[in-house]
C-alpha positions as CSV (number, residue, x, y, z in Angstrom):
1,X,-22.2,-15.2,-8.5
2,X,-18.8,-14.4,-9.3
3,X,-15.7,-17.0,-9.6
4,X,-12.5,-16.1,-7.5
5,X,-9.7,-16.1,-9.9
6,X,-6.9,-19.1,-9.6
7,X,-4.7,-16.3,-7.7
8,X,-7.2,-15.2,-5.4
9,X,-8.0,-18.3,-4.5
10,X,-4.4,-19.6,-3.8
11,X,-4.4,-16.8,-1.3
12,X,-6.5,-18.2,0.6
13,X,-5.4,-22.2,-0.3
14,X,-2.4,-21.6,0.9
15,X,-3.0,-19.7,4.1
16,X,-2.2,-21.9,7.3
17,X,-2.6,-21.4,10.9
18,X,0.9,-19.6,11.2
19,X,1.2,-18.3,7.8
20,X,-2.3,-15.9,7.5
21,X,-2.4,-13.6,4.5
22,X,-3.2,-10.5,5.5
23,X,-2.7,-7.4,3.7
24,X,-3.4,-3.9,5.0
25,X,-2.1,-1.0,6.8
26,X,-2.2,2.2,9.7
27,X,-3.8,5.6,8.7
28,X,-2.5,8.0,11.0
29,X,-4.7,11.0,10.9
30,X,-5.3,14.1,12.4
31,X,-8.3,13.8,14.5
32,X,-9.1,18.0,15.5
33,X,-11.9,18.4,18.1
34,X,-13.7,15.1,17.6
35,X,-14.7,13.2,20.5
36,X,-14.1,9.2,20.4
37,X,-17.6,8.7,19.3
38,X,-18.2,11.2,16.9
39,X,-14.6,10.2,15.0
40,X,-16.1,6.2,15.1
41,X,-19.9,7.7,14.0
42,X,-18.0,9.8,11.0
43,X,-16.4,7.0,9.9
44,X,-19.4,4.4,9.9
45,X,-21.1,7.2,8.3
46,X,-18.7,7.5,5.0
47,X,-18.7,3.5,4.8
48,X,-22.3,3.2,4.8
49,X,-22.8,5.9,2.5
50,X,-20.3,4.6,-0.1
51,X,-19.5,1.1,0.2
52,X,-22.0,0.6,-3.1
53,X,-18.4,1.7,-5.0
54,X,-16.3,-1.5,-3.3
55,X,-19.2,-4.1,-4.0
56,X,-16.8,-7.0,-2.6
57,X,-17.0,-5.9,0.7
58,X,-20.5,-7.4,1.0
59,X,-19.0,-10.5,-0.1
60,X,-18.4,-13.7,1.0
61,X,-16.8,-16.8,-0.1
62,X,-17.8,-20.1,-0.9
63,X,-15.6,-23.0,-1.6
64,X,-16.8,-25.3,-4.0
65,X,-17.3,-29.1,-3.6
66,X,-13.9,-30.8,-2.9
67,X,-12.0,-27.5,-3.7
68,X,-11.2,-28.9,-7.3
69,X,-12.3,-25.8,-9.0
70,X,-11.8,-21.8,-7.6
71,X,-14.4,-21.0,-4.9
72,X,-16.6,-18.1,-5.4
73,X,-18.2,-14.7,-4.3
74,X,-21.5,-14.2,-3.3
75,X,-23.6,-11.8,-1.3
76,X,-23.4,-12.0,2.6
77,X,-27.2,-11.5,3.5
78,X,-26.5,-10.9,7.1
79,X,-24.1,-8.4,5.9
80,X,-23.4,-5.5,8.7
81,X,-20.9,-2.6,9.0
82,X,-20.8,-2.5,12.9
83,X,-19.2,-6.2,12.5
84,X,-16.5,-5.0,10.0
85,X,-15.6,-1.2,11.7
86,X,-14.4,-1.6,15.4
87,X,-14.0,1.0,18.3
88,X,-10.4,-0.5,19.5
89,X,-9.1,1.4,23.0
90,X,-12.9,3.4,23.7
91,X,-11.7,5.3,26.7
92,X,-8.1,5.5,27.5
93,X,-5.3,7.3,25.1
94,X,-2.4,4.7,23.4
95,X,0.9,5.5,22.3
96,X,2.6,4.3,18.6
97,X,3.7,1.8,19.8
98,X,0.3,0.4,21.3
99,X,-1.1,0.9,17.5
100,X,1.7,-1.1,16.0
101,X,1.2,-3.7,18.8
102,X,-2.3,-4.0,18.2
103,X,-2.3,-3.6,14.7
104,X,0.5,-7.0,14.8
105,X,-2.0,-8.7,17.3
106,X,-5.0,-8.6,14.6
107,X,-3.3,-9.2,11.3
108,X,-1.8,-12.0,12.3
109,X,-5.2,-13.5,13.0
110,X,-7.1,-15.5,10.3
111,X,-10.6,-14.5,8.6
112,X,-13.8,-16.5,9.4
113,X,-14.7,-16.8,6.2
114,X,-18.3,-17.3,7.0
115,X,-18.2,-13.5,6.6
116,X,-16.8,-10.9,4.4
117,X,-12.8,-10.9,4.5
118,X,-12.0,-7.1,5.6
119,X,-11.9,-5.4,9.0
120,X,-11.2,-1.7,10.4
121,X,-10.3,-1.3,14.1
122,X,-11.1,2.5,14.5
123,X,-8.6,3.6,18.1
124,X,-9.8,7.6,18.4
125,X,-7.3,8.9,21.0
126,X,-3.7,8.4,19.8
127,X,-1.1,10.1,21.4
128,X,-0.4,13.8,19.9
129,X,-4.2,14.0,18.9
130,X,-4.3,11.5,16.3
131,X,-6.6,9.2,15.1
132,X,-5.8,5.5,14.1
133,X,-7.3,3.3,11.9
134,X,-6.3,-0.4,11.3
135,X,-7.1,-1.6,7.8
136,X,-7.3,-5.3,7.8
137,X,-8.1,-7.2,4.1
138,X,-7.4,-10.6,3.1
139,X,-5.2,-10.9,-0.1
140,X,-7.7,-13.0,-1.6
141,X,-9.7,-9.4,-1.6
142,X,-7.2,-7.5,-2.8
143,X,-3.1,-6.4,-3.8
144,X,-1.7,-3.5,-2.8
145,X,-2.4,-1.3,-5.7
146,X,-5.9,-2.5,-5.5
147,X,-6.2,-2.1,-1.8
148,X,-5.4,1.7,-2.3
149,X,-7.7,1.6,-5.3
150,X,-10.3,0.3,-3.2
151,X,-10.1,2.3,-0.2
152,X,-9.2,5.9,-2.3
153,X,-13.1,5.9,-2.7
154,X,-13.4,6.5,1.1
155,X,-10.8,9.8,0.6
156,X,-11.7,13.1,0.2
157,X,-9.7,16.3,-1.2
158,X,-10.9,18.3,1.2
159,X,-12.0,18.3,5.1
160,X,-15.6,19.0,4.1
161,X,-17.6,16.1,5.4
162,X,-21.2,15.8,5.5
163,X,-22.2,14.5,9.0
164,X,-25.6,13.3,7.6
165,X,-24.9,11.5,4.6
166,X,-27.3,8.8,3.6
167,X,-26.3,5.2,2.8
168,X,-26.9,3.9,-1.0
169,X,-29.8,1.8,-1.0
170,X,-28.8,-1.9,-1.7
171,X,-30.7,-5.1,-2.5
172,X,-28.6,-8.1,-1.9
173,X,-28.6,-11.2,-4.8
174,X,-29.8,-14.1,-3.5
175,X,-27.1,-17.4,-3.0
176,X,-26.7,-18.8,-6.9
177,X,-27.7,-22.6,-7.3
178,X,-25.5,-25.7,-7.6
179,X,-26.2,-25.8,-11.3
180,X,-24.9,-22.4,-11.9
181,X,-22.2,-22.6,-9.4
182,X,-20.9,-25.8,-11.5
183,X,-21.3,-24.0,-15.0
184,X,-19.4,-21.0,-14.2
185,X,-16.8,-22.6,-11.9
186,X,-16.1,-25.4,-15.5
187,X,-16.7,-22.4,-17.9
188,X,-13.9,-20.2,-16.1
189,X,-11.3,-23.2,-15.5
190,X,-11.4,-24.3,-18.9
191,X,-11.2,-21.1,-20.5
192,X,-8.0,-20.0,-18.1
193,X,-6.3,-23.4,-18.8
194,X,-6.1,-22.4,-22.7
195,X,-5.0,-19.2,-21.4
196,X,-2.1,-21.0,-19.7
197,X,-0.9,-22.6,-22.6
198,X,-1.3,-19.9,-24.6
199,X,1.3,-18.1,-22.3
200,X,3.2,-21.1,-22.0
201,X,3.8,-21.1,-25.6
202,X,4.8,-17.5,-25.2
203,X,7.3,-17.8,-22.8
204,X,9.4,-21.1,-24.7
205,X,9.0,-18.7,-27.6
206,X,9.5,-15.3,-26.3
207,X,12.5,-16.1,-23.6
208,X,15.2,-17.8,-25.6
209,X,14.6,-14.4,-28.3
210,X,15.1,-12.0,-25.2
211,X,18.3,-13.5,-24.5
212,X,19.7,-13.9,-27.7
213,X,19.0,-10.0,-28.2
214,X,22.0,-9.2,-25.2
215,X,25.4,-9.3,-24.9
216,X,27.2,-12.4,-24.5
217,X,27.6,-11.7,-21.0
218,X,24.5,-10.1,-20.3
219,X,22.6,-13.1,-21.7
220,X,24.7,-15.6,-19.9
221,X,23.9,-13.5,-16.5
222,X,20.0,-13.6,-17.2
223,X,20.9,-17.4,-17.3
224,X,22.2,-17.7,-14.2
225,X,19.3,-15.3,-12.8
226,X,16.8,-18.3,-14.2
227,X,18.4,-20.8,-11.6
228,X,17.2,-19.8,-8.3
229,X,19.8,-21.6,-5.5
230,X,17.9,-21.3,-2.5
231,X,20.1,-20.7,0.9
232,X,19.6,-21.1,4.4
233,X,20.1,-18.2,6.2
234,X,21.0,-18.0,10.2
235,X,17.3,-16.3,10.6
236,X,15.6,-18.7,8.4
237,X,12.9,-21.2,9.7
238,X,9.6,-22.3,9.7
239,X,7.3,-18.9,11.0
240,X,5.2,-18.8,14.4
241,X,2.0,-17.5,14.9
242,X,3.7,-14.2,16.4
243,X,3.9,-11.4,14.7
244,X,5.9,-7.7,15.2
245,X,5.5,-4.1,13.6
246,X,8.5,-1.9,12.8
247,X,7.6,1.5,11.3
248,X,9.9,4.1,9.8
249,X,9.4,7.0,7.5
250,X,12.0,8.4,4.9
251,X,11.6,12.0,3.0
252,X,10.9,11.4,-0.4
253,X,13.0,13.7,-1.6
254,X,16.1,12.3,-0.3
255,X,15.4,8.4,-1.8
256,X,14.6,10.6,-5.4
257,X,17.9,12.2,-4.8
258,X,19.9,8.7,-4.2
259,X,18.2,7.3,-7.5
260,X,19.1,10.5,-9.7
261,X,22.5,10.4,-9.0
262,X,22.7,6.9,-10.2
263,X,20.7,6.8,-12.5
264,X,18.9,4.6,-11.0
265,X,15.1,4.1,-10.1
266,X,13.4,4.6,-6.5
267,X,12.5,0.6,-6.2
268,X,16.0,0.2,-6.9
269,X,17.1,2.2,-3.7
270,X,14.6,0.7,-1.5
271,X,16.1,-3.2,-2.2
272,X,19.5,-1.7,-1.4
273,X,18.0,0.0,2.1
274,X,16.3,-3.7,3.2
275,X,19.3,-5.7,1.8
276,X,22.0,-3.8,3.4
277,X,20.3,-4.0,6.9
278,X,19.4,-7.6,6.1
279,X,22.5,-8.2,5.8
280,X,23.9,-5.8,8.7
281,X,21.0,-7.3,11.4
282,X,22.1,-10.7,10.4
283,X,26.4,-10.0,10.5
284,X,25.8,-8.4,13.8
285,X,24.1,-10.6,15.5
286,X,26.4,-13.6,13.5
287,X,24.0,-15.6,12.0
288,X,24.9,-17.9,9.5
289,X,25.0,-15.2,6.0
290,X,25.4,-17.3,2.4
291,X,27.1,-15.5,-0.7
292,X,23.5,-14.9,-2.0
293,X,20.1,-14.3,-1.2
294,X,17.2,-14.6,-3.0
295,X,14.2,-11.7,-2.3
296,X,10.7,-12.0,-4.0
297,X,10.2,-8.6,-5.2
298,X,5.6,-8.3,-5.9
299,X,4.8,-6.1,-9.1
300,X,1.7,-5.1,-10.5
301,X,0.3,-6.0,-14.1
302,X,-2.7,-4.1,-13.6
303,X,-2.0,-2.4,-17.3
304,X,-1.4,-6.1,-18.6
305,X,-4.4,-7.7,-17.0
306,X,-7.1,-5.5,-18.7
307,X,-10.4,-6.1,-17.4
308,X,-9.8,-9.5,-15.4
309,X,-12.5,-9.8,-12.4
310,X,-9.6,-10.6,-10.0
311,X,-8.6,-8.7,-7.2
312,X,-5.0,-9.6,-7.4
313,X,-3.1,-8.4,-10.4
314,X,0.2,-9.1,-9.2
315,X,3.2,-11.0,-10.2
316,X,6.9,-11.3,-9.0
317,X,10.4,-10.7,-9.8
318,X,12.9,-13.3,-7.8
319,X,15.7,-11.4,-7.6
320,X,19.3,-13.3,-6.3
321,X,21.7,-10.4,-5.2
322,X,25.4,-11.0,-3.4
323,X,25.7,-10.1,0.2
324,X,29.1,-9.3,-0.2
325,X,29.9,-5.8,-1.4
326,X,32.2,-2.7,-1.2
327,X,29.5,-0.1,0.0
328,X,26.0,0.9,-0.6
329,X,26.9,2.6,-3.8
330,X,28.5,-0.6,-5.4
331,X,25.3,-3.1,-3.9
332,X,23.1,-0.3,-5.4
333,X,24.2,-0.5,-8.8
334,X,24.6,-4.6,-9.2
335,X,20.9,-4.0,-7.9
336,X,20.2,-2.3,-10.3
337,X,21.5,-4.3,-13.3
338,X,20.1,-7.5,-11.4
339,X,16.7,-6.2,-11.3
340,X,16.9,-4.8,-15.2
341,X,17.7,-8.5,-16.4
342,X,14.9,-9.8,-13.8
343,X,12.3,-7.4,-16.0
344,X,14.1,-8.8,-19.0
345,X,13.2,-12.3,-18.0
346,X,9.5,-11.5,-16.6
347,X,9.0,-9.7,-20.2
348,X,10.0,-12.5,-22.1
349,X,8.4,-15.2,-19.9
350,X,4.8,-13.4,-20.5
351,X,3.6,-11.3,-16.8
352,X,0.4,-13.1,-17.0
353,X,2.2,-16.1,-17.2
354,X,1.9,-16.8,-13.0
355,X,-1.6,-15.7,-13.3
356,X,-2.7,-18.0,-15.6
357,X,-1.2,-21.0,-14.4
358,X,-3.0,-20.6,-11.2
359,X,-6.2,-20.8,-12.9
360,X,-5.7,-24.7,-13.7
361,X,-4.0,-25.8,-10.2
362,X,-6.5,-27.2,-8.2
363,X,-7.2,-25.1,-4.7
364,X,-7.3,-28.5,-2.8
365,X,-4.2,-29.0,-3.9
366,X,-2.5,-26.2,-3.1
367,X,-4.0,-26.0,0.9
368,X,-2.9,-29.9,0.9
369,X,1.1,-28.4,-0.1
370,X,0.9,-25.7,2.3
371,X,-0.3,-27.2,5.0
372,X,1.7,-30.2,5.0
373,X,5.1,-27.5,5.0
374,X,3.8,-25.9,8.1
375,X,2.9,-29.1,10.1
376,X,6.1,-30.6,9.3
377,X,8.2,-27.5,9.7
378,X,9.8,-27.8,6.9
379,X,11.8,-24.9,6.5
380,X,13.8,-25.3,10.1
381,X,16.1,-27.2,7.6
382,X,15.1,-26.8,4.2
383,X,16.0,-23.5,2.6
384,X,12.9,-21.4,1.9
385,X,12.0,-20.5,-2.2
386,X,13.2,-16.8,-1.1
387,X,14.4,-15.1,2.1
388,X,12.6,-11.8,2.6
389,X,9.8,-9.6,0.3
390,X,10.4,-5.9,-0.7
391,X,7.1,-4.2,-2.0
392,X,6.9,-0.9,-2.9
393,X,3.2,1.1,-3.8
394,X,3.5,4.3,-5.4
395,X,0.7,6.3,-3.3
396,X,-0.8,10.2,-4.1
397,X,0.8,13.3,-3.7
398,X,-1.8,14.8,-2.4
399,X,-3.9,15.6,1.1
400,X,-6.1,13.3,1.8
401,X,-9.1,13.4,4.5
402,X,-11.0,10.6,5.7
403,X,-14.3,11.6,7.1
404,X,-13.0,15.4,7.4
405,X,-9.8,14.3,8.8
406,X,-7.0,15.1,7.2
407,X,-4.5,11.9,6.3
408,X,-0.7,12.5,8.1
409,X,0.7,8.8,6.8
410,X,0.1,5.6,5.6
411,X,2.1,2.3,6.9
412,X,1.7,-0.3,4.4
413,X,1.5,-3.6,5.8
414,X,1.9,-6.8,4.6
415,X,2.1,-10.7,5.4
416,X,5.5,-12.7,6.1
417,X,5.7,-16.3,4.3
418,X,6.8,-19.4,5.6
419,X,10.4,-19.8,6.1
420,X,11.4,-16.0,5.4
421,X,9.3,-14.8,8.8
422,X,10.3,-11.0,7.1
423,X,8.7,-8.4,4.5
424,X,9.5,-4.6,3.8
425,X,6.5,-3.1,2.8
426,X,7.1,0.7,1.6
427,X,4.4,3.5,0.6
428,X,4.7,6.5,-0.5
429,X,2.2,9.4,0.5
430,X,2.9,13.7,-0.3
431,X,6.8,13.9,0.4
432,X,7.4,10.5,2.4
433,X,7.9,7.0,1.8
434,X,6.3,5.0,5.2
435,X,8.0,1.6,6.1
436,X,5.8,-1.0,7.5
437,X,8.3,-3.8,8.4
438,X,6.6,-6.9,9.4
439,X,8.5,-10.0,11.3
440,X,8.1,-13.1,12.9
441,X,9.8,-11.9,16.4
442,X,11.0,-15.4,17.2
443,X,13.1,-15.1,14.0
444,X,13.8,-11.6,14.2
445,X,14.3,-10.5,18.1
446,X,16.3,-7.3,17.7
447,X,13.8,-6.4,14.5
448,X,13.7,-2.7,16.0
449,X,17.2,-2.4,14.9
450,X,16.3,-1.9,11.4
451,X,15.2,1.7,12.5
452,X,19.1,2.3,12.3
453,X,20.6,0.4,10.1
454,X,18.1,1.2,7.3
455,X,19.0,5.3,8.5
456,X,23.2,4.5,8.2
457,X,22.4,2.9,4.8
458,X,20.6,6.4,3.1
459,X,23.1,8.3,5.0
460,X,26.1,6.6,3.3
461,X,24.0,6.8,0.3
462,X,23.8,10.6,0.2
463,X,26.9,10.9,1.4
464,X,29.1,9.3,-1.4
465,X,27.8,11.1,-4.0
């Protein structure tokens, strides 16, 4: 029996009917001479055979009484690959634009969380002669860096592939008793509460010393950047149940170029790509545009979080950056100094800080918060905590195969929240970065107009030199 940690858990507290959190992505691949079954078999195959080396997919969850304390993990006995790995489109041939349909359609679907939280839809004919497959995981399971951790132990360096490979012998743990469920769920809570206060103590120590150590000016900036003002855009409101897929795919060499002659970092040219087309798609349709907007930026702490059991090892920069600006070059560098002072802050504060204090809210209290904000709909008049989400996962620069066939790209995806209805997920894999855009098309209509603005934004970029 293993405890979920007070992050993994509010993943799935604060899930709702319209809000599912769902993290995953496409893996385009070429699929050579394989025939529909044998690219599903292969795949089953590899799973079977190493699935020992992501334990957690045999998992299940289990709340615990009244949801006062973090559910837990434990063994699903009736535990089968054929229910996780699906043959999507058997016998006809789809287009890109079928997978990112599809791929919208299924992660915008909740769990059952009777069962393990993780799905693959293999589709075998793809237009071109690619091979698709849909990687579906609950965020409770994973974060992004984990997620590629996690499935990197499916990859191959080369397109050798061993068509009768065995699968690891495994004997599942039986279900752990009330006594020990209650022990471990008390033991964990109270040790993560000290934890809390411990960082708490850090941060009303730590913060006031990281802005005394700037400038006058820079210090009263990192100020201002502590007092979030929340706006209302013309494309903000409570999320659907609908959910759209906009892909893209930038050379890497051309978003390293942008940030060297800057000075500047690669994350750093990505905000400015989604921002400026935020703010493009939302002038040129005219919808209502404050002075400011405020984007929750994820980043890992996987070197700070040592050997923590949780899955998640996230926390998040809250960036609020102007919407009025002289070109791409000038947004890129107040960017830039924004999200310096933004690390500033997260340094001083503690980056387990978030972590820890999740460990002491109560999981029932969290679902009871989230779902009263998407009965009432809140956010068709409240302003939301942030208006869109930029991730970024630094990926290999390597080939990868996946049962002998060799990986092309990688399109991140990654939930939308209540309120924002948007997220720009980017990955980078060899020499591109892959942009897995995913809306709320009852928000967002024209989302497909990204393509273009994001394009006219990197142009300009390269261009102004």
């Amino acid at each position: 029996m293993e405890s979920l940690s007070g992050l993994d858990a509010a993943f799935l507290a604060a899930e709702t009917d319209t809000m599912p959190l769902n993290v995953g992505g496409i893996l385009v691949l070429d699929k050579g001479k394989l025939s529909e079954i044998e690219s599903y078999d292969r795949i089953l195959r590899l799973f079977a055979a190493r699935i020992h080396q992501i334990p957690h997919f045999r998992k299940k969850v289990v709340n615990a009484p009244f949801g006062l304390v973090q559910p837990h993990w434990v063994e699903d006995l009736a535990f089968s690959l054929s229910s996780h790995i699906h043959l999507a489109f058997p016998n006809e041939e789809v287009d890109f634009a079928q997978v990112y349909e599809f791929a919208a359609s299924v992660l915008g679907e909740r769990f059952d969380r009777s069962r393990p939280l993780w799905d693959l839809f293999v589709i075998p004919r793809v237009t071109e002669n690619r091979l698709a497959v849909i990687a579906k995981l609950h965020h409770a399971l994973t974060d992004g860096i984990s997620g590629m951790e996690a499935l990197a132990s499916m990859f191959d360096l080369t397109e050798a592939f061993d068509p009768d490979i065995q699968p690891e012998a495994h004997a599942p743990d039986g279900p752990p008793s009330q006594v020990e469920v209650a022990t471990r769920t008390v033991m964990d809570l109270a040790e993560h509460a000290l934890s809390s206060v411990s960082s708490g103590l850090t941060a009303v120590r730590e913060l006031p010393n990281a802005l005394s150590g700037s400038s006058t000016e820079t210090a009263l900036k990192m100020a201002g950047d502590l007092m979030l003002r929340p706006k209302r855009t013309g494309a903000t409101g409570s999320i659907s149940a609908s959910r759209k897929i906009v892909a893209d795919c930038f050379e890497l060499d051309k978003v390293k170029s942008v940030a060297r002659s800057y000075g500047v970092k690669v994350n750093d040219v990505l905000l400015t790509l989604s921002h400026g087309a935020f703010v493009a798609y939302l002038k040129a349709h005219g919808l209502d545009l404050p002075d400011r907007l405020i984007v929750m930026v994820p980043v890992s702490v996987h070197q700070e979080s040592g050997d923590l059991s949780s899955k998640n090892k996230v926390s998040a920069l809250f960036l609020t950056i102007p919407t009025e600006y002289d070109d791409p070059k000038a947004l890129l560098m107040e960017i830039h100094e924004i999200t310096e002072r933004a690390k500033a802050i997260h340094m001083g504060i503690g980056s387990m800080f978030f972590y820890n204090l999740a460990e002491v809210i109560p999981p029932v209290l969290l679902e009871t918060v989230f779902r009263a904000v998407s009965k009432t709909e809140m956010f068709k008049v409240v302003p939301p905590p942030f208006n869109y989400v930029v991730s970024n996962i630094p990926g290999p620069n390597v080939d990868l195969f996946l049962a002998g066939n060799r990986l092309e790209k990688m399109i991140p995806l990654a939930p939308v929240a209540d309120g924002s209805g948007i997220t720009f997920a980017y990955l980078s894999y060899k020499g591109s970065i892959s942009l897995g855009l995913m809306v709320d098309p009852e928000l967002f209509t024209y989302a497909d107009e990204f393509h273009e603005l994001i394009a006219k934004i990197l142009r300009e970029l390269l261009t102004i030199g």
